[in-house]
C-alpha positions as CSV (number, residue, x, y, z in Angstrom):
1,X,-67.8,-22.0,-33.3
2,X,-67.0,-21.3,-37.2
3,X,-63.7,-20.0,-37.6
4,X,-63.5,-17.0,-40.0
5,X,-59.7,-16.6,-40.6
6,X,-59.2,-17.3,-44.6
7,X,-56.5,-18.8,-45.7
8,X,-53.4,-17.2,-46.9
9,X,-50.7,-18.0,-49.5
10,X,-47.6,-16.1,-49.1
11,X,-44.6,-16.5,-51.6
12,X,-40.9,-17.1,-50.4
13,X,-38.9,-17.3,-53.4
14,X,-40.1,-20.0,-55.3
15,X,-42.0,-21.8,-52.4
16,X,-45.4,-21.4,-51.4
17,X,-46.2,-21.2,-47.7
18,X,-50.0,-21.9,-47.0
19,X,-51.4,-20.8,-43.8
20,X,-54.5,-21.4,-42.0
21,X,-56.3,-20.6,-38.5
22,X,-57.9,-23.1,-36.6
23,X,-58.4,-26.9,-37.2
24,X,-57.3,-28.3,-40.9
25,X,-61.0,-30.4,-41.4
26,X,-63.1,-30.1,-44.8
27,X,-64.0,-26.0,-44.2
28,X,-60.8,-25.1,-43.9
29,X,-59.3,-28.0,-46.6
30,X,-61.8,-26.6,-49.3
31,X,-60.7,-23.1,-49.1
32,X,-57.1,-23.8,-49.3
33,X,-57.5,-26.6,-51.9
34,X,-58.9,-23.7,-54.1
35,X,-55.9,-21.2,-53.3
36,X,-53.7,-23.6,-54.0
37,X,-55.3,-24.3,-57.6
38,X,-55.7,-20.8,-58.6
39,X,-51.8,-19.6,-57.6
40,X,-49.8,-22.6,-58.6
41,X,-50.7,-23.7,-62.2
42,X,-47.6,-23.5,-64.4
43,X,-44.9,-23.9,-61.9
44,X,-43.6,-27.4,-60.1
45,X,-45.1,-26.5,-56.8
46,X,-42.8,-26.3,-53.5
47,X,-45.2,-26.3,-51.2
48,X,-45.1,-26.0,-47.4
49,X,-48.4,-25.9,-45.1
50,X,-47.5,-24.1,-41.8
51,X,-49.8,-25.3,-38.7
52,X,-48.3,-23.0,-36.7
53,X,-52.3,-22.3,-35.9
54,X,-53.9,-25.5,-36.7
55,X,-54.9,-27.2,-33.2
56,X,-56.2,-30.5,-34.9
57,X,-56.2,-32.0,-37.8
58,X,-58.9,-34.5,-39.0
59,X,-60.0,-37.2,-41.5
60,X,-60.6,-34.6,-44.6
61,X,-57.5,-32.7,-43.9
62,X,-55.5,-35.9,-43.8
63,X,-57.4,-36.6,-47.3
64,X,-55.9,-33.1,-48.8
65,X,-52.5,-33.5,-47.5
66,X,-52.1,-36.5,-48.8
67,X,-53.8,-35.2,-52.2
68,X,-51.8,-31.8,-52.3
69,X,-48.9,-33.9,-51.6
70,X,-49.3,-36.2,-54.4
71,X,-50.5,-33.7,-56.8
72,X,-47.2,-32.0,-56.6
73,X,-45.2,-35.2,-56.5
74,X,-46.7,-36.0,-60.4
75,X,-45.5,-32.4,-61.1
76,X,-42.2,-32.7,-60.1
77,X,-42.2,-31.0,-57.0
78,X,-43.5,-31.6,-53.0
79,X,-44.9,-30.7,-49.6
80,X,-43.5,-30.1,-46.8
81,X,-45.1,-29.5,-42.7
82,X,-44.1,-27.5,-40.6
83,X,-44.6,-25.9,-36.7
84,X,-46.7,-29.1,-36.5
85,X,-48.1,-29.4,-32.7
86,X,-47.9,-32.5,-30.8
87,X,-51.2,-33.6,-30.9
88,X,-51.0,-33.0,-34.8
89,X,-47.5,-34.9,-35.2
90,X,-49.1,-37.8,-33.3
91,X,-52.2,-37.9,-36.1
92,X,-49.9,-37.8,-38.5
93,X,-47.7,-40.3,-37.4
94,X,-50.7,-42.6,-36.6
95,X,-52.4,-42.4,-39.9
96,X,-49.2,-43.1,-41.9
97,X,-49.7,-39.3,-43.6
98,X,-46.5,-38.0,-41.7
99,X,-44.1,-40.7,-42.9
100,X,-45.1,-39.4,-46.4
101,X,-45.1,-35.5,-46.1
102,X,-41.3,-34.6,-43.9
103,X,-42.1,-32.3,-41.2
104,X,-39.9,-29.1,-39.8
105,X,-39.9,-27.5,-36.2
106,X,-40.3,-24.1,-38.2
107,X,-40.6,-22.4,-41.5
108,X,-36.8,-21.4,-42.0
109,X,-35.7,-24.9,-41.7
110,X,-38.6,-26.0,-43.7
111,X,-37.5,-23.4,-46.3
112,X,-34.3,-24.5,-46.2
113,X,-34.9,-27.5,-47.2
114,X,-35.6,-26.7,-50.9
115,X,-32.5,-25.5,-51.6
């Protein structure tokens, strides 16, 4: 089943929340990899990736949130999770990528947390 929800950026101040539907694997990665190139050149990037609908999160997606992370690291800025599921926390604890990127129970906390 191909999921046809595109991702979203949506502006909160100066942070950018990213948003996608359905797992976070290499077709949904690529799409918001390119987003995320085209709306935050110029700026150090606060970024926060909401998996509020993201049931799973594999290999590739791992790859780009450690990427995206690192990327705005070397320009000053960072990545934060948040609404991160259970099974999604445990991949990320797991694989090391969620001891790296700080995780919030919801995206006013996670907002929060640039200021």
């Amino acid at each position: 089943m191909t999921n046809t929800s595109l991702p979203r950026i949506e502006k909160h101040g100066a942070v950018h929340v990213l948003r996608s539907s359905g797992p976070l694997r290499s077709e949904t990665a690529v799409p918001l990899d390119e987003l995320t190139s085209r709306t935050m050149t110029g700026n150090t990037p606060a970024v926060i990736v909401d998996l509020t609908d993201t049931p799973l999160i594999d290999g590739s997606g791992l790859e780009w949130l450690s990427e995206l992370s690192e990327r705005c690291c070397h320009r000053g800025g960072c990545v934060r999770l948040c609404n991160v599921n259970e099974l999604c926390a445990d991949i990320l604890r797991i694989t090391g990528v969620g001891a790296r990127i700080e995780s919030f129970t919801d995206l006013t906390r996670a907002l929060g947390s640039f200021a």
